[in-house]
SELUMMAR-479103 format. One line per field, with one value per atom (N, C-alpha, C, O): residue number from 1; atom name; x negated, y, z negated. Coordinates in nm, 4 decimals, always signed. Atoms other than C-alpha are relative to their C-alpha. Layout:
# residues N
resi	c(NUM_...);
name	c(CA_...);
X	c(X_...);
Y	c(Y_...);
Z	c(Z_...);
//
This chain:
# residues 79
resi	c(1_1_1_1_2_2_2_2_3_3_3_3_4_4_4_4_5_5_5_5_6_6_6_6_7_7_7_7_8_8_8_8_9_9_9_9_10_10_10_10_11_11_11_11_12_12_12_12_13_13_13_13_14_14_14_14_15_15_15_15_16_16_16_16_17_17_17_17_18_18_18_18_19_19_19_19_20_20_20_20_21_21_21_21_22_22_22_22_23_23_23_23_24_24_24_24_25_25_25_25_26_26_26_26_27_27_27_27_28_28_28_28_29_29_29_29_30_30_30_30_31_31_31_31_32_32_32_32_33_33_33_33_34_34_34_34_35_35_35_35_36_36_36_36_37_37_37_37_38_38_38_38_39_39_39_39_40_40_40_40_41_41_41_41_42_42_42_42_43_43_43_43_44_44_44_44_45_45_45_45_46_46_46_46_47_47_47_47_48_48_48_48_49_49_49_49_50_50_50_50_51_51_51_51_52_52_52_52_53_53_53_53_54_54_54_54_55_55_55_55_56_56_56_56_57_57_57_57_58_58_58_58_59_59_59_59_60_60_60_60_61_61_61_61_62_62_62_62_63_63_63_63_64_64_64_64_65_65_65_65_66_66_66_66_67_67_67_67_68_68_68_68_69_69_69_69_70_70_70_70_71_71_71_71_72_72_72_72_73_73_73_73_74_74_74_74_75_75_75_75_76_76_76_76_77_77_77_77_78_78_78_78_79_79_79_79);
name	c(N_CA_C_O_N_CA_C_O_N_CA_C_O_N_CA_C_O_N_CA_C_O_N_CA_C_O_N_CA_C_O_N_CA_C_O_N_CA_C_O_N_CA_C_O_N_CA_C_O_N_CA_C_O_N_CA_C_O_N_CA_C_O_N_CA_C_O_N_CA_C_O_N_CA_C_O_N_CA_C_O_N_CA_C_O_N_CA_C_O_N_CA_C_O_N_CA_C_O_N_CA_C_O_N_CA_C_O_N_CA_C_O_N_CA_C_O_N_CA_C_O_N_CA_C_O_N_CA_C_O_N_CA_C_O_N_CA_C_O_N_CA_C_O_N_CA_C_O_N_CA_C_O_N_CA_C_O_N_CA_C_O_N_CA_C_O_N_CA_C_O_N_CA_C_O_N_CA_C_O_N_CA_C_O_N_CA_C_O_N_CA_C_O_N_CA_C_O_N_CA_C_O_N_CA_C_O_N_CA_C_O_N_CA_C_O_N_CA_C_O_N_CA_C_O_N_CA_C_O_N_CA_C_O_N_CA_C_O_N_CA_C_O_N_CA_C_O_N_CA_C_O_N_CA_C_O_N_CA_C_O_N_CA_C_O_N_CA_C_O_N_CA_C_O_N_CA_C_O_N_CA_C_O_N_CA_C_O_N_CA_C_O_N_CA_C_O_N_CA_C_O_N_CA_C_O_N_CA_C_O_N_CA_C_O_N_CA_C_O_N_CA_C_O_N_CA_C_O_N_CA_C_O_N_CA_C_O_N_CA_C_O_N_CA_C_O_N_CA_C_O_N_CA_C_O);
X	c(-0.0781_+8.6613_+0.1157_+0.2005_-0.1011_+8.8791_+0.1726_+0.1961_-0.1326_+9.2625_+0.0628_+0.1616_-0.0361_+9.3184_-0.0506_+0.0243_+0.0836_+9.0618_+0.0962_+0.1519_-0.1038_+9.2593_-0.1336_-0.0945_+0.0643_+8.9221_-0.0766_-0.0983_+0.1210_+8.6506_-0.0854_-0.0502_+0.1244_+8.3025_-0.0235_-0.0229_+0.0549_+8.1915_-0.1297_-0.1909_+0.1463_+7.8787_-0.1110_-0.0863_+0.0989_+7.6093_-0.1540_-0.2479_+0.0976_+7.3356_-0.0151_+0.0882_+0.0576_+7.1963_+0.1486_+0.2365_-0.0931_+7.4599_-0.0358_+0.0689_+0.0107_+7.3430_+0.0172_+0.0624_-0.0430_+7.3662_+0.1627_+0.2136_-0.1213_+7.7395_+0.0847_+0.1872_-0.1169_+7.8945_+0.0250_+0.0960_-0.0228_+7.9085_+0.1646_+0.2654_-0.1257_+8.1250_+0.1453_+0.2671_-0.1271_+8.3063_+0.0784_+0.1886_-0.0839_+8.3907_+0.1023_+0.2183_-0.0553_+8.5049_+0.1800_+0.2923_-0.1186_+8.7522_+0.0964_+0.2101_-0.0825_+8.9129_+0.0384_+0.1512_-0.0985_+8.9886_+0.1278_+0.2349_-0.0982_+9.1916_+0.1453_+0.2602_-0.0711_+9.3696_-0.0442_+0.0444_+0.0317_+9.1657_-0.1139_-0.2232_+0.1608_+8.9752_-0.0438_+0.0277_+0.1099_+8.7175_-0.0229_-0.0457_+0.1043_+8.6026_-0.0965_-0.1513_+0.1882_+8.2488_-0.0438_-0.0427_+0.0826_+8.0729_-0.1484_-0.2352_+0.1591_+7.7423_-0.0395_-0.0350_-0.0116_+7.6634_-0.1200_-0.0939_+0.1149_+7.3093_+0.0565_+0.0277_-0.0617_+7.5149_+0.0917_+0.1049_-0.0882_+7.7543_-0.0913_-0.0553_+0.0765_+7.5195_-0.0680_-0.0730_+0.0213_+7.3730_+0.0957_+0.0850_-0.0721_+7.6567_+0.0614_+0.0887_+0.0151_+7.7304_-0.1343_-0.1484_+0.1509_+7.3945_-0.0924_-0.1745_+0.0971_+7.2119_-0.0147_+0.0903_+0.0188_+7.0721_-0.0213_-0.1304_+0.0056_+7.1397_+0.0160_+0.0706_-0.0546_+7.1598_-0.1340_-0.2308_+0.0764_+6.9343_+0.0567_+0.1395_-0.0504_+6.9305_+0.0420_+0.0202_-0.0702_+7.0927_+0.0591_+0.1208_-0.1091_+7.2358_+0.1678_+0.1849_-0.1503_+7.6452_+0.0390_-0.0427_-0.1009_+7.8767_+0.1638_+0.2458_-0.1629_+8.2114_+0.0887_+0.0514_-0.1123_+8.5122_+0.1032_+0.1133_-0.1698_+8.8504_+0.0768_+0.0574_-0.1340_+9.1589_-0.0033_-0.0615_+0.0249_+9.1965_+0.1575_+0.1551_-0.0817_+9.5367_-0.0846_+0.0149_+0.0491_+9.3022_-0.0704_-0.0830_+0.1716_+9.0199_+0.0303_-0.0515_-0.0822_+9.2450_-0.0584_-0.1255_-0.0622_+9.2718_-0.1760_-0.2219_+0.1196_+8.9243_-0.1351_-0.2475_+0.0985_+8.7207_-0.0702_-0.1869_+0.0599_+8.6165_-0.1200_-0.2423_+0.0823_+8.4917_-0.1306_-0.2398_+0.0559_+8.3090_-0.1473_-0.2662_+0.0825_+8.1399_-0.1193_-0.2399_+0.0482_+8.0641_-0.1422_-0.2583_+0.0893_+7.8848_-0.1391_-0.2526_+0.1185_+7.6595_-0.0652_-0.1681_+0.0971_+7.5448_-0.0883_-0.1983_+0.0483_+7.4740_-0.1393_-0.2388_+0.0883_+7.2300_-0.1181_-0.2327_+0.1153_+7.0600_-0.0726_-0.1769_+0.0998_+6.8976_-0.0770_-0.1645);
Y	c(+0.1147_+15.4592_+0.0490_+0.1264_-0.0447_+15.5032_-0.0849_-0.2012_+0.0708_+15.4513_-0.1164_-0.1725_+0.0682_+15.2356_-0.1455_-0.2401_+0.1266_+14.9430_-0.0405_+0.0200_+0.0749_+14.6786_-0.0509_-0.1319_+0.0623_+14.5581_+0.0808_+0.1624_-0.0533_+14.6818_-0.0891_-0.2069_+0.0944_+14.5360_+0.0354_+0.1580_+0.0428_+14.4459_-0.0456_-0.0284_+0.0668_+14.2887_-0.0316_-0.1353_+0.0883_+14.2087_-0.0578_+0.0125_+0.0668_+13.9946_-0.1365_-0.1845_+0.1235_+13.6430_-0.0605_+0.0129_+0.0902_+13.3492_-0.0349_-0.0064_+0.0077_+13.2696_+0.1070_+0.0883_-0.1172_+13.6102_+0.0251_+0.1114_-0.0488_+13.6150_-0.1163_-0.0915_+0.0850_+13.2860_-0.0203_-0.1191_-0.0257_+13.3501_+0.1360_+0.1470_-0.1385_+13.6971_-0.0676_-0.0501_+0.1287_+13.4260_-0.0538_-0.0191_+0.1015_+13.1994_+0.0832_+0.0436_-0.0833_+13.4719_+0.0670_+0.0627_-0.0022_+13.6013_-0.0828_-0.0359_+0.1203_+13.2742_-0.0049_-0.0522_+0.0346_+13.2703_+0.0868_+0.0498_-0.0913_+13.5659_-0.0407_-0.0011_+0.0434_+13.4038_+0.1319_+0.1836_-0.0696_+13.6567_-0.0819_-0.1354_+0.0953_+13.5078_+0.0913_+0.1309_-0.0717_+13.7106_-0.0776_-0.1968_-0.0172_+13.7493_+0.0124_+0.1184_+0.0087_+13.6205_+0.0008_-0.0891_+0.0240_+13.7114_-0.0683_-0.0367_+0.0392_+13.5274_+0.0019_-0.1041_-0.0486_+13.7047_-0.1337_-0.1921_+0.0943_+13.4513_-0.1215_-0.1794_+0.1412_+13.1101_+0.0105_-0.0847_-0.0270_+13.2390_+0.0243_-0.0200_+0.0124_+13.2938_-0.1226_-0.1715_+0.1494_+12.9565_-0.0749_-0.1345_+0.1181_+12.8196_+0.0125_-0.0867_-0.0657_+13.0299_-0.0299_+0.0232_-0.0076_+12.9300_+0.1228_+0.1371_-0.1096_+13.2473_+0.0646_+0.0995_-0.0280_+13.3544_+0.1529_+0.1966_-0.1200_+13.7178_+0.0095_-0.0802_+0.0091_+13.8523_-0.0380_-0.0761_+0.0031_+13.8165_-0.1337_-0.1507_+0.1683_+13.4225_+0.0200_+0.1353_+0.0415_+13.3514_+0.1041_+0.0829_-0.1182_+13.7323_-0.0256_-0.0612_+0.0115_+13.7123_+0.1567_+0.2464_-0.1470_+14.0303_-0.0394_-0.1016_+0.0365_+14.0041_+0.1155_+0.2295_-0.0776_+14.1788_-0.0310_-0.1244_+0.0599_+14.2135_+0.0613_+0.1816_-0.0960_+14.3245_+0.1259_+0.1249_-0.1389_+14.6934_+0.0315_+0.1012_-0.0009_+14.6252_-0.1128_-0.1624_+0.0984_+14.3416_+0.1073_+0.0687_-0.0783_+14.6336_+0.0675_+0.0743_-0.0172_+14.7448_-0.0954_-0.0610_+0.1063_+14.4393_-0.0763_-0.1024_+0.0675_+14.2841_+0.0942_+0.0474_-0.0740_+14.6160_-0.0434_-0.0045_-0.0264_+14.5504_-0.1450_-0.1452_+0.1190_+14.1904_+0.0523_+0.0128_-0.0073_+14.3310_+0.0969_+0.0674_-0.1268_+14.6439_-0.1284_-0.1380_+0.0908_+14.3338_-0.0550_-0.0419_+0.0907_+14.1169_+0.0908_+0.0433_-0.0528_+14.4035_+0.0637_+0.1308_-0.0379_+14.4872_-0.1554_-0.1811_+0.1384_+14.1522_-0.0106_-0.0523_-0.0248_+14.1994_+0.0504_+0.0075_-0.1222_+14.4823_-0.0590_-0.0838_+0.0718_+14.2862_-0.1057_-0.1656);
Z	c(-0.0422_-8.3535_+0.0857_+0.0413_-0.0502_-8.0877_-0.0519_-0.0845_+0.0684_-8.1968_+0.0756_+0.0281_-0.0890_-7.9390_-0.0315_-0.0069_+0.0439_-8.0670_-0.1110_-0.2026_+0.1559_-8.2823_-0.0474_-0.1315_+0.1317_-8.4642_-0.0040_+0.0856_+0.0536_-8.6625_+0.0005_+0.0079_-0.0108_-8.6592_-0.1048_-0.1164_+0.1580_-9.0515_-0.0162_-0.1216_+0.0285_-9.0204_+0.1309_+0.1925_-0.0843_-8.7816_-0.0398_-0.0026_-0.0259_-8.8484_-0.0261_+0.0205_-0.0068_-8.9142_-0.0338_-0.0789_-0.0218_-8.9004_-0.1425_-0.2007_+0.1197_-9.2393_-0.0946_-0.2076_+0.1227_-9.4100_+0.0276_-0.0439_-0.0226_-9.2602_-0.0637_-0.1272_+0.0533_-9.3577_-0.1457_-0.1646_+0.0974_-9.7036_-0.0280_-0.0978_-0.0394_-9.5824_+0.0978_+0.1002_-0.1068_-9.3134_-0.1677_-0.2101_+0.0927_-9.6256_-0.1052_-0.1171_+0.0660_-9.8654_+0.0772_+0.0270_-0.0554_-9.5855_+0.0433_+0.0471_-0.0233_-9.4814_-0.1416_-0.1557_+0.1633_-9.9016_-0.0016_-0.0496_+0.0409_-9.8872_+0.1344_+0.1153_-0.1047_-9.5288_+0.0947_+0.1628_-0.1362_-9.2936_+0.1348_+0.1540_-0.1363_-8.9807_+0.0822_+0.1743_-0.0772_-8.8384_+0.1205_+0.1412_-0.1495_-8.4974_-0.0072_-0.0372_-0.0332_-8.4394_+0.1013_+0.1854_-0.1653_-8.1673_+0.0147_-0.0667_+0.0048_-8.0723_+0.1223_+0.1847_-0.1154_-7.7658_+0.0716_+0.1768_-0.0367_-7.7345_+0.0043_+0.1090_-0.0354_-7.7860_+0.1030_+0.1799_-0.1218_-7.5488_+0.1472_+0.2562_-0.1228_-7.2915_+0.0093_+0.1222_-0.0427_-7.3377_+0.1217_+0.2288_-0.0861_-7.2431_+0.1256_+0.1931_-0.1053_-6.9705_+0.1548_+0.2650_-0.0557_-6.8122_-0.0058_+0.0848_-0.0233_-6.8895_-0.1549_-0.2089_+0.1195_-7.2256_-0.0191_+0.0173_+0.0797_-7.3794_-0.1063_-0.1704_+0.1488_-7.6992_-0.0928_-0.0271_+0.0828_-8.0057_-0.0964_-0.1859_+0.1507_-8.1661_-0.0862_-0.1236_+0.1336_-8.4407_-0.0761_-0.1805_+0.0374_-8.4833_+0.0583_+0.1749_+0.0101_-8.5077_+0.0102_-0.0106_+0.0275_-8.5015_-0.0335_+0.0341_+0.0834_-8.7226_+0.0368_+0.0091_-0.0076_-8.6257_-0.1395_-0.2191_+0.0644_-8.8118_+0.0272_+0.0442_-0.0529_-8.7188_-0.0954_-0.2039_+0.0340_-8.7989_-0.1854_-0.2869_+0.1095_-9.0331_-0.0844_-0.1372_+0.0463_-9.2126_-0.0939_-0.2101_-0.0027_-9.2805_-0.2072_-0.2989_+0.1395_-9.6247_-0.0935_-0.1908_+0.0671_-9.7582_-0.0670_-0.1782_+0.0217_-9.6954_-0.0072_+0.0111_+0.0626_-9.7996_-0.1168_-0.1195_+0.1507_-10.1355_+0.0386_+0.0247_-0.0235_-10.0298_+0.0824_+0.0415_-0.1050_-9.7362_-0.0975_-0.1097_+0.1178_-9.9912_-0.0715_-0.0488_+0.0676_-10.2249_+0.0851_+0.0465_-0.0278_-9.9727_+0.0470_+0.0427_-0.0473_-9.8316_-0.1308_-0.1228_+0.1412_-10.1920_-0.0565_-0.1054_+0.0060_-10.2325_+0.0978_+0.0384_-0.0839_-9.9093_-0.0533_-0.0666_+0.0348_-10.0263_-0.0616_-0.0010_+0.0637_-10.3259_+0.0647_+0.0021);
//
């Protein structure tokens, strides 16, 4: 990671395996950066990106705070 980047990327995939990890962080008062590189090109007129995959940022002083949640939800995955 260069020191220079203020976020970390936490998650990438399906818009459904993430808003469970979305809802959890809005509890604690963090708001993630979602990228949806494919709806964004919709609307752009030009479609890139892989449907219905998301990518979550969070600010880099956030990354403390909202570890344990983040640990949690990708064990949660695994099963």
């Amino acid at each position: 990671m260069n020191k220079d980047e203020k976020t970390t990327r936490i998650f990438t995939g399906s818009a459904i395996e993430a808003q469970p990890l979305i809802n959890s962080l809005n509890e604690i008062d963090i708001n993630p950066i979602i990228r949806d590189d494919h709806q964004s090109g919709i609307t752009s007129g030009f479609a890139t990106g892989v449907p219905g995959q998301i990518r979550i940022y969070i600010r880099n002083e956030e990354l403390t705070i909202a570890q344990s949640i983040i640990d949690d939800h990708l064990k949660l995955l695994e099963n």
